[in-house]
N, C-alpha and C positions, 0 to 999 in steps of 0.2 A: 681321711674319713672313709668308712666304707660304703659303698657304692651300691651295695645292696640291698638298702633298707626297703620298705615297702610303705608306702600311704595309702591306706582305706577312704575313700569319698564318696558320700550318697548325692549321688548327681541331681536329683527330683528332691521329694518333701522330708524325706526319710521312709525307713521301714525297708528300704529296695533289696535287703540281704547281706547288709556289713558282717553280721554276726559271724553268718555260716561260711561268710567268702575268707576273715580270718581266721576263723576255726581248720580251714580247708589249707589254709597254705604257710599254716603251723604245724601240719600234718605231711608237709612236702621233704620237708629237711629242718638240720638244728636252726630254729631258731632265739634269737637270744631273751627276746621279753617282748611282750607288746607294750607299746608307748599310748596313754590315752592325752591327746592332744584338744578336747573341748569335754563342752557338758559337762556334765555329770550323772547324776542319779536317776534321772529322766529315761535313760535310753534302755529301747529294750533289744537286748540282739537275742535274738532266738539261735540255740544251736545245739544238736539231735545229733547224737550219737550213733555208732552202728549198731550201738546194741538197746537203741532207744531211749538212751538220757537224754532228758530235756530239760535247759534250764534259759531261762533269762537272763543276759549279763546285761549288769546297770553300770557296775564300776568294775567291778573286777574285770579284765581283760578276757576277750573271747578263746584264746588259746590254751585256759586255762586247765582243760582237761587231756589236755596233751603237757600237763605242768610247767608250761611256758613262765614265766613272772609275768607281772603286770608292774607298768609304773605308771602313777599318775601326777603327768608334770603338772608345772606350776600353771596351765591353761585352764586345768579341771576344776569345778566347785566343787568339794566333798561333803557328803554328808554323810557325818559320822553313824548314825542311828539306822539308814537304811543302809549302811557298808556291814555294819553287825548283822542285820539280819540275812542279807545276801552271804555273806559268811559262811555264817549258819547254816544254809540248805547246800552250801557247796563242801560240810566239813570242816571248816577256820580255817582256811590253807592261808592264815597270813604269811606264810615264812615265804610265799611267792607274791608279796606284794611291798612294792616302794611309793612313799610319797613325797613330792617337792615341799619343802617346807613353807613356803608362798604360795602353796593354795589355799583360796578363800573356802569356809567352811560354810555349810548349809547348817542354820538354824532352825528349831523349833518355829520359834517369830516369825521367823523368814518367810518359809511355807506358812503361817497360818495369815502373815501380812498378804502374800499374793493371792492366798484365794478369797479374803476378805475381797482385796481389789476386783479381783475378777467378776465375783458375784454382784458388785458396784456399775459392772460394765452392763450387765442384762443381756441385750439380745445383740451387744456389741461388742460381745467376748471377741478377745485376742484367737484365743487356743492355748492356752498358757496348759501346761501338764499339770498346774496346784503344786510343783513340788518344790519352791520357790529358787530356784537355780537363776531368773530375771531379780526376781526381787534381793540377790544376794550381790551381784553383781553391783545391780543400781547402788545399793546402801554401801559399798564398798568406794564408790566412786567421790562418796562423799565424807567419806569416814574413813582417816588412815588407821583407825586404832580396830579395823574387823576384824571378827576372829577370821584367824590364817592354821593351816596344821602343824605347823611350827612354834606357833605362839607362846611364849611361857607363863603367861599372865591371863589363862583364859576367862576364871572368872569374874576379871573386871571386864574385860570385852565382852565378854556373853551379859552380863547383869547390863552394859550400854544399849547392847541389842535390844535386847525386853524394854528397857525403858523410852530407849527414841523411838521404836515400833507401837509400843501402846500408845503410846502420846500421841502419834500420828494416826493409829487407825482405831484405837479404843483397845477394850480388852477382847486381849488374843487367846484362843485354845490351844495351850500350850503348857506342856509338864513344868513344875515348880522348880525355881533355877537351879537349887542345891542338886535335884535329879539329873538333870542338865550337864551339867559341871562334873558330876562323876562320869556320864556315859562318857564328855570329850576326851577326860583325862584316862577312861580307859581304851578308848581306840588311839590316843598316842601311844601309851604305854605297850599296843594289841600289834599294831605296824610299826616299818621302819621307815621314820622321818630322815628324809635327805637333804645337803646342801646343795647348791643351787650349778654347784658343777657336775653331780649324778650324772645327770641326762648325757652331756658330753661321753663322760664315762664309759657308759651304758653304751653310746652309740659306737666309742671305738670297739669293745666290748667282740663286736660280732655282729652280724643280721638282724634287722626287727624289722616286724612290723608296726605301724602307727595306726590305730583305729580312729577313727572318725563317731561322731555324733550328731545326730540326726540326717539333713542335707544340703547344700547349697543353696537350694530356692525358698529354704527359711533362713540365711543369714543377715546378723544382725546389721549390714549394710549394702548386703545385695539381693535381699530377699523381695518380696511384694508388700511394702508396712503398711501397714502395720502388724501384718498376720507373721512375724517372725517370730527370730527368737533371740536373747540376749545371747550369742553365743558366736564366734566365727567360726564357719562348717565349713571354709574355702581350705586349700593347701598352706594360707597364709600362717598358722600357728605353727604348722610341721616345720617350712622353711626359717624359720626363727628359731628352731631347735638342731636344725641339721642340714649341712649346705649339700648332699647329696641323696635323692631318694629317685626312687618309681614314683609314678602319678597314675594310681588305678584310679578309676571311677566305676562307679554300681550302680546299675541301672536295670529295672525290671523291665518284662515285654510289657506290661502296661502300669502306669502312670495311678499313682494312689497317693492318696491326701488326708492325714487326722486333723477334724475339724475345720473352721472358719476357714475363709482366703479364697482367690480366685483357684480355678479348675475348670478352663478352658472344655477341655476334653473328658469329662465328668459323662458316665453312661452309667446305665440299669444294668451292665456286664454279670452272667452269671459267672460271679470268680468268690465262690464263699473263704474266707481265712479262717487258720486254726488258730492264731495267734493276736489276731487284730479283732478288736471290735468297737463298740460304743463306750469311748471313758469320758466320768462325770465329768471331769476339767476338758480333756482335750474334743470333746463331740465325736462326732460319728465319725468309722472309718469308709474314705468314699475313694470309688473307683471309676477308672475311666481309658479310655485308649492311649496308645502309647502317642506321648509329648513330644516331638522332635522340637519343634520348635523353643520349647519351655527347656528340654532337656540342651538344645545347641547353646541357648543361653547362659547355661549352668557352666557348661565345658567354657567358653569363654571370660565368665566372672572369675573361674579357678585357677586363670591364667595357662589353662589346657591338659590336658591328659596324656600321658604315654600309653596306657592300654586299659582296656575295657573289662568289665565282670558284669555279666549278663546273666540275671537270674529268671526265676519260674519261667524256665523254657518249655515247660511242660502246659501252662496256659496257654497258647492258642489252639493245640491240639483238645483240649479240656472247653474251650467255647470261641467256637467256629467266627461268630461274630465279632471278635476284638479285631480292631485297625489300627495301623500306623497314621495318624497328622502330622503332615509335613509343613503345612501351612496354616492360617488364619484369615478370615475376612473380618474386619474388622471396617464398620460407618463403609461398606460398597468397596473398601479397598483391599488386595491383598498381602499379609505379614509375613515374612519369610526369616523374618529377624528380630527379635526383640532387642533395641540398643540399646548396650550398659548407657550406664550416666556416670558421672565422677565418683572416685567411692567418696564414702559418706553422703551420698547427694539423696540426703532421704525424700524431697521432695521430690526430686527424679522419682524415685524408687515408687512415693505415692500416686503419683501420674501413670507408671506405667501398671500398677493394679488399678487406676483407673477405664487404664485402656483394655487391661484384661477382660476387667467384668462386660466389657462390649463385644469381646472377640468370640468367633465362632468356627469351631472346626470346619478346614476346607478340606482340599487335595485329600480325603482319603482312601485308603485302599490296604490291602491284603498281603503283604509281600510272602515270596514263595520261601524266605528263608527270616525267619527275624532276627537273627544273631547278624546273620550277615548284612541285612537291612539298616540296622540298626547300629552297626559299626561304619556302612559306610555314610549314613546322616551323620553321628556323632564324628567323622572324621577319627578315627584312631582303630588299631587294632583289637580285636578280640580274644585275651589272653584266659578269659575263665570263662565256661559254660556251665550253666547250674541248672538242671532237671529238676530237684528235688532241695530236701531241707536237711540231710546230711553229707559228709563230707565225701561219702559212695557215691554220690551223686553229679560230681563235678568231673570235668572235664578241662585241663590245663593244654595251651598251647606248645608249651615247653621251655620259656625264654625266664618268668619268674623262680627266682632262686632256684632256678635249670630243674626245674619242674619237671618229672617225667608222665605222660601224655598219658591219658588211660581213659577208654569208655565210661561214659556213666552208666548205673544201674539201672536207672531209668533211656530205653532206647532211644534216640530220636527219631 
């Protein structure tokens, strides 16, 4: 197997900079495709070209303007109807796109079941994105016959969907099945549907990267629950695809959160985003000092990291006031470690966002270098430096796919 693959991991809530840190090191040397290993259509990666394109990848691969492929293995939920219109604004470039034919598909019902739910929740919404990638999973877990992208038979699977969804949540906002049933059958017939040994394939293939979705401190078993997500954001799906990779982690200078959950380290930071803001499902985007503690926790649940990708380095220069927390008071006493619990131990998991919502930034302070700060909390090297939001921007150590080393545009 080759030895040079790369895994993407948002070590915090998400948002930390996957997008541009794969965009950036699809731009180093050939690489073969990027691999999307969770989520789905939820994710936004932002990535700004040097001549100022800017797009959101959701499914398509971040590489993708450097014509990498993309494949989305059998970890990813797809949905067909937002793959079309992301498509769409990139040109159709399906001929660089592969699918696992055992990925579960996002429905209509799907999405209009979870935000029924959600809106049932009131003032004790999840954070869910509305785009039912949780509610497709659950219905899956109970239903061997869900639509998958493979499926031959979709329109009796899609017509179960509508029917065991309405029945459970009443009438859904959702297009008429016959509509339905043509858009499925034409993003199979629009992509290339793969057997279940691709991915192997692919990975002897050559070099790739694996992109990640969302981040660790929302997974579905080591996240803070209930504020996660249905999805595993750990290294855990990669290594089930491929027995040798890199273990980057992404991590910003400070710590941000869409919507609901604990947020320790939550401050009034003047850091305004071009990208992030108020979304009706997921709440408000909040900011706050950098998380070591929350973050060392992350690196430990992933089973650890071999090197680091540290972005908007260009935030503490931009406001004087962000700090590094290296610890917590929590009830008079000091936290220096948040301790996994067994995985799947979701009650662990709700204990310790019980303990959260008590905890109080301690130890903080200013460090004279954040990169370097920040690597040495996190225990691991610092293999990417990110100033800005295009790939001019970065700054490589030289070790990933023998990266050559170059100033970013932005000085430090």
């Amino acid at each position: 197997m080759n030895t040079d693959h790369v895994a993407v991991v948002d070590l915090g809530y998400g948002d930390a900079g996957k997008g541009t840190v794969v965009d950036a090191l699809c731009g180093t040397g050939p690489v073969r495709a990027v691999l999307r290993f969770n989520g789905g259509a939820q994710a936004a990666h932002n990535v700004v070209t040097p001549e100022g394109r800017h797009h959101t990848f959701a499914q398509f691969g971040s590489g993708t303007f450097h014509g990498v492929p993309t494949h989305l293995t059998r970890f990813v939920v797809v949905d067909p109807l937002a793959l079309a219109a992301e498509a769409a604004s990139l040109g159709n470039p399906f001929h660089l796109l592969t699918v696992d034919a055992d990925a579960l598909l996002v429905t209509p019902w799907h999405k209009a079941a979870n935000q029924v739910r959600e809106r049932r929740r009131g003032e004790a919404r999840h954070g869910s994105c509305g785009m039912g990638i949780g509610q497709t999973m659950e219905y899956a877990l109970g239903h061997p016959d869900a639509p998958r992208a493979g499926s031959p038979d979709l329109r009796a699977r899609l017509a179960a969907v509508r029917d065991r969804l309405t029945c459970r949540y009443g009438p859904l906002d959702a297009p008429p099945l016959d509509d339905v049933v043509e858009a499925f059958r034409g993003f199979q017939a629009a992509v290339t549907v793969v057997d279940s040994g691709y991915t192997d394939r692919l990975l002897r293939s050559g070099r790739c990267v694996f992109e990640g979705a969302q981040g660790v401190l929302l997974d579905e078993w080591r996240g803070w629950h209930p504020y996660t997500t249905w999805s595993t954001t750990t290294f855990d799906n990669v290594a089930a695809l491929c027995d040798s990779f890199t273990r980057l982690g992404v991590v910003r200078t400070y710590t941000t959160r869409h919507g609901a959950g604990p947020f320790v380290t939550q401050a009034p930071l003047d850091l305004p985003e071009a990208h992030n803001g108020v979304g009706e499902w997921q709440g408000a985007f909040r900011v706050g000092h950098f998380d070591a503690v929350a973050h060392r926790y992350a690196v430990e649940v992933a089973g650890g990291v071999d090197a680091l990708a540290i972005t908007h380095l260009d935030a503490p220069g931009r406001c004087p006031s962000l700090r590094v927390c290296s610890a917590y008071e929590v009830d008079g006493a000091r936290v220096d470690r948040i301790v996994p619990g067994r995985f799947r131990d979701l009650e662990h998991q709700a204990a310790a966002t019980e303990m959260l919502g008590r905890a109080r930034p301690l130890a903080m302070y200013r460090p004279e270098s954040f990169a370097g700060e920040i690597g040495k909390l996190l225990g691991a090297p610092v293999e990417v430096e990110s100033w800005g939001p295009g790939r001019e921007d970065k700054r490589f150590a030289g070790s990933l796919f023998g990266a050559v080393r170059r100033e970013p545009a932005v000085s430090p």
